[in-house]
C-alpha positions as CSV (number, residue, x, y, z in Angstrom):
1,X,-57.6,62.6,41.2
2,X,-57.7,65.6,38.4
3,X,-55.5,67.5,41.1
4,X,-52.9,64.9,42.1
5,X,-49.4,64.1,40.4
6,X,-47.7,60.8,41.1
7,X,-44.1,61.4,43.0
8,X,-41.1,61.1,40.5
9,X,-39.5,58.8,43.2
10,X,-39.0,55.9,41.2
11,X,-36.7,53.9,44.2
12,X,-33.3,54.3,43.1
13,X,-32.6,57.2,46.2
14,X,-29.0,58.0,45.6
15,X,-27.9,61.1,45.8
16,X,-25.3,62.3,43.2
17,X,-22.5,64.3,45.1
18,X,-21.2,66.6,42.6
19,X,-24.8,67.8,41.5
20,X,-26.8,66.7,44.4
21,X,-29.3,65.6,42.0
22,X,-30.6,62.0,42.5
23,X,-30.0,59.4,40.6
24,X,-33.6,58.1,39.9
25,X,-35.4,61.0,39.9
26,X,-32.8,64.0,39.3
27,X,-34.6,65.9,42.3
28,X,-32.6,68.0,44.8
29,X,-33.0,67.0,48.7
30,X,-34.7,70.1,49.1
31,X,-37.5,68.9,46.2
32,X,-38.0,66.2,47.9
33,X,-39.3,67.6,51.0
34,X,-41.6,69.6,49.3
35,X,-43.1,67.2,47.8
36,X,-43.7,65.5,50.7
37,X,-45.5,68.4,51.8
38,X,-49.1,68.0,52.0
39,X,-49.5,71.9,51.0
40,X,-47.8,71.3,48.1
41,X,-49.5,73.1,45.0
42,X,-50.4,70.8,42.2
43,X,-48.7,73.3,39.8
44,X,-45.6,73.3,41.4
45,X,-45.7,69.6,41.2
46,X,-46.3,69.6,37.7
47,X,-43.5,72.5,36.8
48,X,-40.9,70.6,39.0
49,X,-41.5,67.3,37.2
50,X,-41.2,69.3,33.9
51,X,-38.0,70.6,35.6
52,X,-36.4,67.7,37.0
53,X,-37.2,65.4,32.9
54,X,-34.8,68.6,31.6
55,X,-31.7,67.4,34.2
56,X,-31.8,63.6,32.4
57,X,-30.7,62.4,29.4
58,X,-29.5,58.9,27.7
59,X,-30.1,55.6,29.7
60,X,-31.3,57.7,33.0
61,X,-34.1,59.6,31.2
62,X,-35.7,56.6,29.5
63,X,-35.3,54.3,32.6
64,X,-37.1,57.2,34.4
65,X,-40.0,57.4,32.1
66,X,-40.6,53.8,31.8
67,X,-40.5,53.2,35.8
68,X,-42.3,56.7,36.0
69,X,-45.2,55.3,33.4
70,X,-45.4,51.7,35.7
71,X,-45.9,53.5,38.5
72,X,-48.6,55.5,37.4
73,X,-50.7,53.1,35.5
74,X,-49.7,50.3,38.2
75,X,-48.9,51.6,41.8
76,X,-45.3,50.6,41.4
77,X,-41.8,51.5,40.1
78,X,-39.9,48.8,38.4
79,X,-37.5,49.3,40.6
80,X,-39.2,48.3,43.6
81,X,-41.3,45.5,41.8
82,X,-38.3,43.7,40.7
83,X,-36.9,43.7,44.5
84,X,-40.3,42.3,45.5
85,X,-40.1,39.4,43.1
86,X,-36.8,38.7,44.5
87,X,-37.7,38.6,48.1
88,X,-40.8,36.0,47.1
89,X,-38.1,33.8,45.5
């Protein structure tokens, strides 16, 4: 597990058009797929999410590191938990 970094994706997948940044995670399309890649160096994972925490600020970098922290510690963004407790309803 020493050598494994959660994915940023924290379920808000919009993509900004002016910076093609998205809105959850501030990654490019093109980070995405290479993260997706099993070949994927666990430095370059850990540089990129270093990277991508730069591009936010305000409401979108907290939100990010508070889903980002559920995620790791439960298996879950926020995001995605709160649209599971609304489908049960």
């Amino acid at each position: 597990m020493k050598d494994k970094v959660v994915s940023p994706c924290i379920s808000i997948c919009k993509t900004d058009p002016v910076t093609g940044f998205c809105y959850g995670c501030a990654r490019t399309n093109e980070e995405k797929k290479i993260w997706k890649d099993e070949d994927t160096q666990f430095e370059w994972k850990t540089r990129n999410l270093e990277i991508i925490i730069t591009r936010m600020q305000g409401w979108q970098l907290e939100t990010f590191k508070e889903s980002y922290k559920n995620k790791i510690e439960e298996g879950i963004s926020l995001f995605k938990k709160s649209q599971l407790k609304k489908n049960k309803l």
